[in-house]
VMD Tcl script that draws the C-alpha trace (Angstrom):
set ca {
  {16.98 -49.09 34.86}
  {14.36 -46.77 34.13}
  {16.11 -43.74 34.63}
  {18.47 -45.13 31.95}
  {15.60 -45.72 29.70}
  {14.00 -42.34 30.31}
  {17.15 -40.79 29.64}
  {17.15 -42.22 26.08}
  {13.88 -41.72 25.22}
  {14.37 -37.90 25.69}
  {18.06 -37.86 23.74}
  {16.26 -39.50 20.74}
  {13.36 -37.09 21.38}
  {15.97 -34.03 21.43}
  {17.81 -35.46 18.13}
  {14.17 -35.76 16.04}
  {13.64 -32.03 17.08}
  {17.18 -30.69 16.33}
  {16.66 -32.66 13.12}
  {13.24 -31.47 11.99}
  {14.91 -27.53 12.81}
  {17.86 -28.19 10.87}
  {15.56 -29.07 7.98}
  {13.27 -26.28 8.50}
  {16.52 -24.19 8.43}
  {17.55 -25.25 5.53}
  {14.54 -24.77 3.45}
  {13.92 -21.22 5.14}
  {17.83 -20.64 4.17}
  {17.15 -21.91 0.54}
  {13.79 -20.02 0.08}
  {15.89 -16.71 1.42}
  {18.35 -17.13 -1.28}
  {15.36 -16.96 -3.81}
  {13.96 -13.99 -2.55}
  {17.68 -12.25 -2.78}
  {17.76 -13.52 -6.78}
  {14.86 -11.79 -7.36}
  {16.23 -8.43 -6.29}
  {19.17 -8.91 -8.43}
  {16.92 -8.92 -10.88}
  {16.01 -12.41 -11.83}
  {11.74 -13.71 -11.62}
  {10.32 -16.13 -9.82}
  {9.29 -18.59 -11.73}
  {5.34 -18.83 -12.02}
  {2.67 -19.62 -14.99}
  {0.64 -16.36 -15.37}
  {1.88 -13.70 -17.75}
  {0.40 -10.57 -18.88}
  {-0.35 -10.20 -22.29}
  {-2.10 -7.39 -24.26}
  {-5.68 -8.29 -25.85}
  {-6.47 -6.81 -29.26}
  {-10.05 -6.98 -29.04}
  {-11.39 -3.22 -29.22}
  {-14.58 -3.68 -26.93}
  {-12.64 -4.44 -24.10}
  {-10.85 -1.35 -24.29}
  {-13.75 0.47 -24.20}
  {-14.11 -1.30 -21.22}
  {-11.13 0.09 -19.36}
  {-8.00 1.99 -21.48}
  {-5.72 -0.45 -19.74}
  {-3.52 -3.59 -21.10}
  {-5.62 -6.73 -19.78}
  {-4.90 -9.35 -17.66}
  {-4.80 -13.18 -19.02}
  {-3.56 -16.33 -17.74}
  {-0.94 -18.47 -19.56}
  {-0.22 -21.76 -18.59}
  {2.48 -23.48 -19.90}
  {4.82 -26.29 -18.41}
  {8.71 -25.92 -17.67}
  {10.18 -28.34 -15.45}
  {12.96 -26.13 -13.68}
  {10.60 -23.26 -13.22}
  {7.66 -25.77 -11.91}
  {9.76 -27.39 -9.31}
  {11.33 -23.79 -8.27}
  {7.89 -22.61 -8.31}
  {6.93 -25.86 -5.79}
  {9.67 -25.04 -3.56}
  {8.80 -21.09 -2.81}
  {4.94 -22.43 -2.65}
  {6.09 -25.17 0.19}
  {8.01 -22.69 2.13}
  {5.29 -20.44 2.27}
  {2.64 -22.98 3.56}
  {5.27 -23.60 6.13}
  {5.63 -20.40 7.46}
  {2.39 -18.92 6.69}
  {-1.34 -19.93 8.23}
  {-3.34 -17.38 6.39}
  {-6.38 -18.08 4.76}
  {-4.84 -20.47 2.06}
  {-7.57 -20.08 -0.73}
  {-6.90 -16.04 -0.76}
  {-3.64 -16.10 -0.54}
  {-3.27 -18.55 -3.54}
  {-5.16 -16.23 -5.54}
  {-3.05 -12.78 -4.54}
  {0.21 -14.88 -5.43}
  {-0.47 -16.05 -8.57}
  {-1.59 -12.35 -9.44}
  {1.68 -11.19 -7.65}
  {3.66 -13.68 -9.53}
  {1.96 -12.32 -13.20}
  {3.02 -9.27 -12.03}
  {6.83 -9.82 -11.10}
  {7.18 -11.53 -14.68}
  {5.41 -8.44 -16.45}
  {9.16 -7.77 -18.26}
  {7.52 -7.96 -21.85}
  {8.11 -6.01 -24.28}
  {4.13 -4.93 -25.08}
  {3.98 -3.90 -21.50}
  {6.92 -1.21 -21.51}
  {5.98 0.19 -24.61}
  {2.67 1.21 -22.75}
  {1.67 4.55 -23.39}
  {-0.57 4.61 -20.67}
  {1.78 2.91 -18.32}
  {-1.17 1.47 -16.66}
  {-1.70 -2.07 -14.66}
  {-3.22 -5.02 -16.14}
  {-6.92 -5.24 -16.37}
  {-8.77 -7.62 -18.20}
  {-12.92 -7.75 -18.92}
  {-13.11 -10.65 -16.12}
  {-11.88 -8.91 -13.72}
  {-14.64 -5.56 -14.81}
  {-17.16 -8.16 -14.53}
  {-16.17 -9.71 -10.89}
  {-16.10 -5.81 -9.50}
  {-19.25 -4.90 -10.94}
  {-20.89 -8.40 -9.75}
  {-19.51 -7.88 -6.48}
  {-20.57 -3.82 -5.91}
  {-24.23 -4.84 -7.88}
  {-25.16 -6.90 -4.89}
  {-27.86 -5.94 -2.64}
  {-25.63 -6.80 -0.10}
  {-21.50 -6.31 -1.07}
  {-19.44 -9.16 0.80}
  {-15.91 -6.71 1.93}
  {-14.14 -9.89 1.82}
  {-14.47 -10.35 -1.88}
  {-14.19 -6.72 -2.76}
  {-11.06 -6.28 -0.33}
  {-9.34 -9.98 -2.65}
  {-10.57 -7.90 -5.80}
  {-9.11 -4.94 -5.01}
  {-5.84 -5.38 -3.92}
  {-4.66 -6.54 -7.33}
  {-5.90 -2.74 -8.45}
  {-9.29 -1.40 -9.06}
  {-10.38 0.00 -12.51}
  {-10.75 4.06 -12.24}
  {-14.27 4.81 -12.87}
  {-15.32 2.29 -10.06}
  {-13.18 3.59 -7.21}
  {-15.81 6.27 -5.99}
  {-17.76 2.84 -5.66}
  {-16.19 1.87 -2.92}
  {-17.21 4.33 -0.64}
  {-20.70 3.05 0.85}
  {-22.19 1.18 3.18}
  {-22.53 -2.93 2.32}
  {-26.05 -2.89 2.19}
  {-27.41 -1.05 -1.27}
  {-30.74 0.09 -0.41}
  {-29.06 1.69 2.49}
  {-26.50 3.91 0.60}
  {-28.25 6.76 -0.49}
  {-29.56 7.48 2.88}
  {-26.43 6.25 4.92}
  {-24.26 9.16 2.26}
  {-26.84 11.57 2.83}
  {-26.72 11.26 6.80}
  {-22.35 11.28 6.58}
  {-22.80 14.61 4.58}
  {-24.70 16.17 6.39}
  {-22.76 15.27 9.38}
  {-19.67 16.73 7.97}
  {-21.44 19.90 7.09}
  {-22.38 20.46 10.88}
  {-18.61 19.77 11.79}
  {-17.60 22.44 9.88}
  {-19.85 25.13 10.78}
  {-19.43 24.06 14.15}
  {-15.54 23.61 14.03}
  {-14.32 25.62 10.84}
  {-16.65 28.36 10.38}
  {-16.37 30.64 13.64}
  {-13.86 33.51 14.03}
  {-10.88 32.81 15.65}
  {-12.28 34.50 19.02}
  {-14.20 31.08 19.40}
  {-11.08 29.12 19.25}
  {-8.13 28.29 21.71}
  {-4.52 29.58 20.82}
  {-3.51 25.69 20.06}
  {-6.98 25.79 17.76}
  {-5.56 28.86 15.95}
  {-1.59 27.88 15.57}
  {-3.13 24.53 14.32}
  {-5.32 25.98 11.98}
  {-1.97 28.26 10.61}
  {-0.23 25.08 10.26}
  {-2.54 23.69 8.32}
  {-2.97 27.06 6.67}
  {0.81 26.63 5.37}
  {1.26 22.93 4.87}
  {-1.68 22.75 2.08}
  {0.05 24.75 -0.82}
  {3.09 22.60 0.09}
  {0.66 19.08 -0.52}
  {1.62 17.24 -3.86}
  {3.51 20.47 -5.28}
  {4.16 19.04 -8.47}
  {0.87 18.74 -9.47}
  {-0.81 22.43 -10.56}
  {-4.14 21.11 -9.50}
  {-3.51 21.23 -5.80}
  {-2.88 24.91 -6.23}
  {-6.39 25.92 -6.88}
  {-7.34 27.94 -4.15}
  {-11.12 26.21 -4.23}
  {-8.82 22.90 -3.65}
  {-6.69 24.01 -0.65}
  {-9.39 25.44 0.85}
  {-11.08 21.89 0.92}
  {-8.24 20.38 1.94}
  {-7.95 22.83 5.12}
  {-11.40 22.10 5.93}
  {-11.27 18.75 5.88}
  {-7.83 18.80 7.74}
  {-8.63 21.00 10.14}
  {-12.29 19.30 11.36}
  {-10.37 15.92 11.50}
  {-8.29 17.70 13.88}
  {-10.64 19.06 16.50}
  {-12.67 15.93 16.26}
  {-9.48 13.94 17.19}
  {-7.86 15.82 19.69}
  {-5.11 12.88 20.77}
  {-3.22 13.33 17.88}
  {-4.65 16.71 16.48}
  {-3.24 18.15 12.99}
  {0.31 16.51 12.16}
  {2.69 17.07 9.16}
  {2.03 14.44 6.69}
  {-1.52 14.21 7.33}
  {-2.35 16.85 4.28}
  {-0.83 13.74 2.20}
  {-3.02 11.15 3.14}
  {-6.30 13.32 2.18}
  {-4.98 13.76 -1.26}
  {-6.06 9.98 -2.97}
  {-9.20 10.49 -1.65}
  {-10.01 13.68 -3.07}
  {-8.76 12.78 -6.22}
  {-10.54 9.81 -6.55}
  {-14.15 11.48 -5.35}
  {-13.45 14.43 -7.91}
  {-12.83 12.30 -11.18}
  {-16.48 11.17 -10.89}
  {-17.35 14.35 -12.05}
  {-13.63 15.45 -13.92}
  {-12.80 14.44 -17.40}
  {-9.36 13.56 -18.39}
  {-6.13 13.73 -17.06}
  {-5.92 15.46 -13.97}
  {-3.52 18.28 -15.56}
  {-6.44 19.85 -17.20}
  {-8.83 19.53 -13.95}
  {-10.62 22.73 -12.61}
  {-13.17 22.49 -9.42}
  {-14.39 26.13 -10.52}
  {-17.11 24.74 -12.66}
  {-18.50 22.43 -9.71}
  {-21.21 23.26 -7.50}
  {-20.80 23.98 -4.08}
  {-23.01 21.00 -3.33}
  {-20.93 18.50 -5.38}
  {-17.81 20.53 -3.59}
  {-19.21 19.64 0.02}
  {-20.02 15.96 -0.83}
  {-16.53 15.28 -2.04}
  {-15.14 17.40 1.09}
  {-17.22 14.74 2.98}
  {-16.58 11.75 1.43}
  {-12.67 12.32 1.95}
  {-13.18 13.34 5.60}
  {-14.99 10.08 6.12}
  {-12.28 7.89 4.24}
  {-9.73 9.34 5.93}
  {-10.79 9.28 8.94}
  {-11.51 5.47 8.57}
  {-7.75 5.25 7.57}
  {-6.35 6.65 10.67}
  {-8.95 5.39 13.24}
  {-5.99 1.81 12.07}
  {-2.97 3.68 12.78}
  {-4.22 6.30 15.64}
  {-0.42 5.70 17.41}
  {1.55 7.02 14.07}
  {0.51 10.63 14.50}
  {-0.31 10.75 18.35}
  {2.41 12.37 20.44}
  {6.38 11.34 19.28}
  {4.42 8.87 16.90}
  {5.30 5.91 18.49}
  {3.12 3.52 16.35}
  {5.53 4.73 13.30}
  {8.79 4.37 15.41}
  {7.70 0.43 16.06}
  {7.47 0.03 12.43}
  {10.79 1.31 11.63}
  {12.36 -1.05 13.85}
  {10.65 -4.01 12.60}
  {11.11 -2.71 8.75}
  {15.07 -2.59 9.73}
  {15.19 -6.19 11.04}
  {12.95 -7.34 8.35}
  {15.53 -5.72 6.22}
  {18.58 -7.71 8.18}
  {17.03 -11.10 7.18}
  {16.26 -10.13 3.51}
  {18.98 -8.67 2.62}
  {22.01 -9.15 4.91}
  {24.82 -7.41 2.85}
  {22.30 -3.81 2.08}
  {21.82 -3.93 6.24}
  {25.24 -4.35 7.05}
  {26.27 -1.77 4.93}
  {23.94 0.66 5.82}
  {24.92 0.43 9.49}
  {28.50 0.56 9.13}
  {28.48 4.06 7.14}
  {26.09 5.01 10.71}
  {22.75 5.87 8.55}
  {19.70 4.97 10.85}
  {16.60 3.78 9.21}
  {14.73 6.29 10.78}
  {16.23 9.46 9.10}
  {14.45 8.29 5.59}
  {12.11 5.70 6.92}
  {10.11 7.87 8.86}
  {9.09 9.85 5.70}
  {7.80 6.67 4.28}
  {5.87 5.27 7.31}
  {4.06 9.38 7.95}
  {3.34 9.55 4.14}
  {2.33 6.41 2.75}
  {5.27 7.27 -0.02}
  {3.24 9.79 -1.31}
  {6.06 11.91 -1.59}
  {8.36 9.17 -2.77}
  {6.61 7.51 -5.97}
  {4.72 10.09 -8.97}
  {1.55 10.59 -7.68}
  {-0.46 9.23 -11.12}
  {0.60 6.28 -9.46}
  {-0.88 6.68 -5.33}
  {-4.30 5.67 -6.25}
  {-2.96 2.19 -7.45}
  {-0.80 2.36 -4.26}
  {-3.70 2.95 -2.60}
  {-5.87 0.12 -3.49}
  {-3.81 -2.35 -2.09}
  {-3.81 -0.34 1.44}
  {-7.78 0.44 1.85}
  {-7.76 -3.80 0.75}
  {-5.66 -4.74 3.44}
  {-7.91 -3.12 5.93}
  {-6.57 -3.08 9.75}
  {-4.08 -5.26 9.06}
  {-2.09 -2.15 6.73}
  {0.35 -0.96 9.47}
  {2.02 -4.23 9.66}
  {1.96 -5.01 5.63}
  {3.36 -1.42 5.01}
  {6.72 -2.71 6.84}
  {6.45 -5.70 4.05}
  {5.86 -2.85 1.27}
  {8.57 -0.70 2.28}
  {11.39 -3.45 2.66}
  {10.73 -4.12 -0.92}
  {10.67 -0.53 -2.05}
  {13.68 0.23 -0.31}
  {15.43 -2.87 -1.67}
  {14.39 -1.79 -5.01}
  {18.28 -0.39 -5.26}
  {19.98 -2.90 -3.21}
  {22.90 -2.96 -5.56}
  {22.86 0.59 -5.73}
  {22.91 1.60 -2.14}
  {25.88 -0.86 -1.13}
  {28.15 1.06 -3.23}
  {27.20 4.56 -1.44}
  {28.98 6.50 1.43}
  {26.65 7.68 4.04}
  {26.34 11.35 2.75}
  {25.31 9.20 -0.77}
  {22.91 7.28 0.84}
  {20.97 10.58 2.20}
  {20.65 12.18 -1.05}
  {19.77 9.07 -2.74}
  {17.37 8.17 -0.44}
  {15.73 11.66 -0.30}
  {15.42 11.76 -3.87}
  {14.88 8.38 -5.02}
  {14.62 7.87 -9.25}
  {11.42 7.06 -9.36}
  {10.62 10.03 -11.78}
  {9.88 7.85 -14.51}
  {8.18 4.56 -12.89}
  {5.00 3.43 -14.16}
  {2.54 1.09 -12.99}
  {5.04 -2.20 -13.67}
  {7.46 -1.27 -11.16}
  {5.01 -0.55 -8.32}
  {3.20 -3.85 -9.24}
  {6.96 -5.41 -8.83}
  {7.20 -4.18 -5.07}
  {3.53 -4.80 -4.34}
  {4.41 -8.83 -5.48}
  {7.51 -8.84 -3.43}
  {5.79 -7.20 -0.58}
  {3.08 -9.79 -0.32}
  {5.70 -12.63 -0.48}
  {7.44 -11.64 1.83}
  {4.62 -11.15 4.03}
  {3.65 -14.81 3.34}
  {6.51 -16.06 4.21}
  {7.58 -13.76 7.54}
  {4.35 -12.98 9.45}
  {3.52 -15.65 10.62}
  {6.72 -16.77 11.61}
  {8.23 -14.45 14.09}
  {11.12 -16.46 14.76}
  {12.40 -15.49 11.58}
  {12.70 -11.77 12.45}
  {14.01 -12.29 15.71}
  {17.24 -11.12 16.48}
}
mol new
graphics top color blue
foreach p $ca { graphics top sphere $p radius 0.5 }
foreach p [lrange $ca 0 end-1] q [lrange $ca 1 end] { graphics top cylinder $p $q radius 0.2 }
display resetview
């Protein structure tokens, strides 16, 4: 008799569960089909939109369109809006106060289809005085708080404080704490750089060729990276990475990743637009400081993904795989068709994951690009397989109608000639959805 009742107990126990995952199904399944509207070109629904402020102070402030917040109330788009927000607090347990915040400024940016914003001229992203005021509050402090600067800037960071971020948290220590790095970096390179090539191996000296040719090829569409003064900093600063990190050493696609951050350390002392820059007129002091600054930053980059340039990059091989199933469950038909014309993700995926899409997107854009990966901190490698899924579904119409010698070509030379700072903001949004909603629910991705 109480076998018999045991027995019941656990097929009423089994039905509650199989109930419960048929519901959780269903709303997963529901939410899906959402996510697959919005790359056919529909919005989610959401209440912030970007408008463009007409008062002239604040555009001395930054020469961006600003950033407001527009509530209004619309049933179907509120309970749509509900639903998404539910299935993401089921399948996400992230920090839910920052995550609330990067969605709504995600969702503003999805619904940025306005008229005022693509007749920018400046094609920049949204800015408004607020946000100014919450970066300079936040880098004033005697002591910054990364956490708050990180939720700041991964939304963008305006361009005159982007130098900013490279210091230590504590203020009264950055002057000394920049002074010690530089100097640092200067006895790496006469140490490492400066010596004939009798002081160096034969791997030391093929490397150093490598680099040698690979740094007139860096961003060749931009004239700036011609200047010999600039390729010559680039090789240094390549090169001493190098021998200081002998497990990977120098590796193709590493001369891309140095580029944002000398960019960024050389418009603190470069007016205008970067097609008029020259380094001649810079002393070699200022010269060395930027070298150093970018060796540092770039060095903190890689120290998170050590495994993508270390021998057959495995750590970038991973990613693929898990960009190609996260791919599968997004977007079902573009998988499908992809394998059936026998294109594997890693012949134009690989680019991507070495890169950063550097070489995909125009490069007035990396810096924005870029803000979002320094915020995400060690956590990038596994948001860039977020960031890429949406990039790549970007076309999904497009590539289901392509052969597979179509696909190549398109995918090597994707039209993103003419983007501007809305359509990167668009696959930064999706990205971060997506990641709410996946990544912390493995199940989802498994196969």
């Amino acid at each position: 008799m109480m076998n018999n009742t045991n027995r019941d107990s656990e097929e009423n126990q089994r039905k509650k569960e199989s109930t419960v995952t048929s519901l959780l199904d269903s709303r997963f399944n529901q939410t899906l089909k959402n996510v697959q509207g919005l790359l056919k070109g529909r919005s989610i629904p959401g209440k912030i939109l970007l408008t463009r402020r007409s008062d002239p102070s604040l555009q001395e402030l930054s020469p961006e369109y600003e950033r407001s917040s527009s509530f209004k109330d619309a049933g179907s788009s509120d309970r749509v809006t509900k639903e998404v927000e539910e299935e993401v607090q089921i399948t996400s347990n992230a920090n839910k106060n920052t995550n609330v915040n990067k969605l709504k400024t995600s969702t503003s940016n999805i619904e940025n289809t306005s008229k005022e914003v693509q007749k920018s001229t400046m094609g920049a992203r949204a800015t408004d005085s607020t946000r100014v005021m919450k970066f300079t509050k936040v880098l004033s402090g005697t002591t910054v708080v990364l956490e708050n600067l990180r939720e700041l800037a991964w939304s963008g960071v305006p361009d005159y404080m982007r130098p900013d971020g490279y210091a230590p948290p504590n203020s009264d220590r950055k002057e000394g704490v920049l002074r010690r790095k530089r100097l640092e970096y200067l006895d790496f390179v006469s140490r490492y750089y400066d010596i004939p090539d009798t002081d160096r191996s034969d791997d030391e000296i093929n490397m150093l060729r490598q680099i040698a040719v690979d740094c007139p090829r860096t961003v060749p569409d931009v004239t700036f990276f011609h200047e010999p003064q600039v390729q010559k900093s680039l090789e240094r600063i390549l090169y001493t990475w190098a021998i200081r990190h002998p497990a990977s050493g120098y590796v193709q696609g590493i001369n891309d990743l140095a580029t944002p951050f000398l960019v960024v350390f050389l418009s603190e002392y470069l007016e205008g637009g970067m097609d008029n820059w020259s380094v001649c007129n810079l002393s070699p002091e200022k010269i060395s400081n930027i070298e150093a600054d970018c060796y540092w930053c770039l060095s903190k980059l890689l120290d998170g993904m050590q495994d993508h340039y270390t021998f057959a990059q495995p750590g970038i091989q991973r990613l693929v795989f898990k960009l190609k199933e996260l791919v599968r469950r997004i977007d079902e038909p573009v998988s499908r068709h992809v394998e059936e014309q026998g294109l594997e993700f890693l012949q134009f995926a690989f680019r991507w994951f070495n890169c950063l899409l550097i070489r995909e997107i125009p490069f007035h854009l990396v810096t924005r690009l870029w803000d979002t990966y320094l915020a995400e901190g060690d956590a990038l490698p596994e948001f860039l397989v977020y960031i890429f899924a949406s990039f790549l579904l970007t076309w999904s119409d497009k590539l289901q109608m392509l052969d597979f010698q179509e696909l190549v070509m398109f995918l090597q030379h994707l039209p993103t000639q003419k983007w501007t700072h809305a359509e990167l903001e668009m696959v930064l949004s999706r990205a971060f959805m997506w990641h709410s909603m996946f990544n912390n629910s493995p199940s989802h991705l498994a196969s």
